[in-house]
C-alpha positions in Angstrom: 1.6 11.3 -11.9 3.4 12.1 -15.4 1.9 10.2 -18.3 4.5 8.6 -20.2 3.2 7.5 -23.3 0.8 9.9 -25.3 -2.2 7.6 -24.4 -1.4 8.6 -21.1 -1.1 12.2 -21.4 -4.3 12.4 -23.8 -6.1 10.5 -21.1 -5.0 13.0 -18.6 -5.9 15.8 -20.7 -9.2 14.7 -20.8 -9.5 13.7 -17.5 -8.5 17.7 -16.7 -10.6 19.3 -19.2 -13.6 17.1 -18.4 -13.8 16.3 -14.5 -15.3 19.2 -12.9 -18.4 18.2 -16.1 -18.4 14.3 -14.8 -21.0 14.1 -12.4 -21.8 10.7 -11.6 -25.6 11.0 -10.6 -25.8 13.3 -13.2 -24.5 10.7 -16.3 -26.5 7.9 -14.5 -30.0 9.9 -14.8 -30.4 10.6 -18.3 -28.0 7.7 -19.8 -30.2 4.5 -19.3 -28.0 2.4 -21.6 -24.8 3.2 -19.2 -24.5 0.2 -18.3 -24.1 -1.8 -21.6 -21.6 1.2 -23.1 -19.8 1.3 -19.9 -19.4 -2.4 -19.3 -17.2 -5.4 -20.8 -17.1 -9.3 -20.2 -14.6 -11.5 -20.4 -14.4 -15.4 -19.4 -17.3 -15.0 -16.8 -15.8 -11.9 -15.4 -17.8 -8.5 -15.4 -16.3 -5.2 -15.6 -18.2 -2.5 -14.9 -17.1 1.1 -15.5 -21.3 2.2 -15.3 -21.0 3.7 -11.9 -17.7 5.2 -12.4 -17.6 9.2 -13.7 -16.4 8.9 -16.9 -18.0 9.5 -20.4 -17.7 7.4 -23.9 -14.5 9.8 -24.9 -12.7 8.8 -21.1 -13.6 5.4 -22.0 -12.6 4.9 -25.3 -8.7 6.6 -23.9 -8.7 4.0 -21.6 -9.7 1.1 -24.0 -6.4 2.4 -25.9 -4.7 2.7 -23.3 -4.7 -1.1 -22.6 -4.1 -2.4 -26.2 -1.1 0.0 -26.0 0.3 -1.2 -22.6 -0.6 -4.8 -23.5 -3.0 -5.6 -20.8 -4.1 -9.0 -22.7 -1.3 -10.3 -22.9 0.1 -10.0 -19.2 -3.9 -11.4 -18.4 -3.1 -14.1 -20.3 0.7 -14.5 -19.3 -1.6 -14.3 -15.7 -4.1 -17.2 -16.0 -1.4 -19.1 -17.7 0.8 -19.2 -14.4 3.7 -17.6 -16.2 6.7 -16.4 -13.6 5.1 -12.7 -14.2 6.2 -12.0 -10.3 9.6 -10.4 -10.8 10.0 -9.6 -7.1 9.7 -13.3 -5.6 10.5 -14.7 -9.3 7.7 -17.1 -9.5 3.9 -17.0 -10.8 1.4 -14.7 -8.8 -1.3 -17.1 -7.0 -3.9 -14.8 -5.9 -6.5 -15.1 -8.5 -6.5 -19.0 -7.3 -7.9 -18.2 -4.0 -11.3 -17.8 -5.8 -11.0 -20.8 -7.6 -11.8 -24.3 -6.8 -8.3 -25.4 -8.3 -6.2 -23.4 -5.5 -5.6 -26.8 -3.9 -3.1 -28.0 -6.7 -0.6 -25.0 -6.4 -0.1 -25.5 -2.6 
């Protein structure tokens, strides 16, 4: 894939330089705080990058990466049940299915 934004291509560059390094067992061994560097909550939600071969450089791109391309705001646009579903023009449902409130949007 061509990066298109220099987030992108400095993510990919790192990616290349660093991949055949990024051994999962072997970052998981000797880096017993992985999970707390390598992990982020938000509203009850967990994500966890731990047991995913990247390193605290990788990580840090890809934090960027999602400021740049404006991933909180399209969450938000998301949970807000803004018409962010250009194909069928109206608001994507599929995060309801796992909440109790599903029942109102039918």
């Amino acid at each position: 894939m061509k990066a298109t934004n220099p987030n992108q291509q400095s993510l990919q560059v790192l990616l290349k330089n660093n991949s055949s390094a990024l051994k999962l067992r072997q970052l998981l061994t000797p880096e017993p705080g992985r999970f707390q560097n390598f992990s982020r909550k938000y509203k009850g939600l967990l994500l966890d990058f731990s047991r995913v071969a990247i390193d605290q450089d990788i990580f840090q791109q890809l934090l960027e990466l999602a400021v740049q391309s404006g991933v909180a705001q399209q969450r938000e646009q998301l949970f807000s049940g803004e018409l962010i579903n250009n194909t069928e023009a109206r608001a994507v449902l599929h995060h309801l299915w796992r909440s109790r409130a599903f029942s109102g949007h039918l």
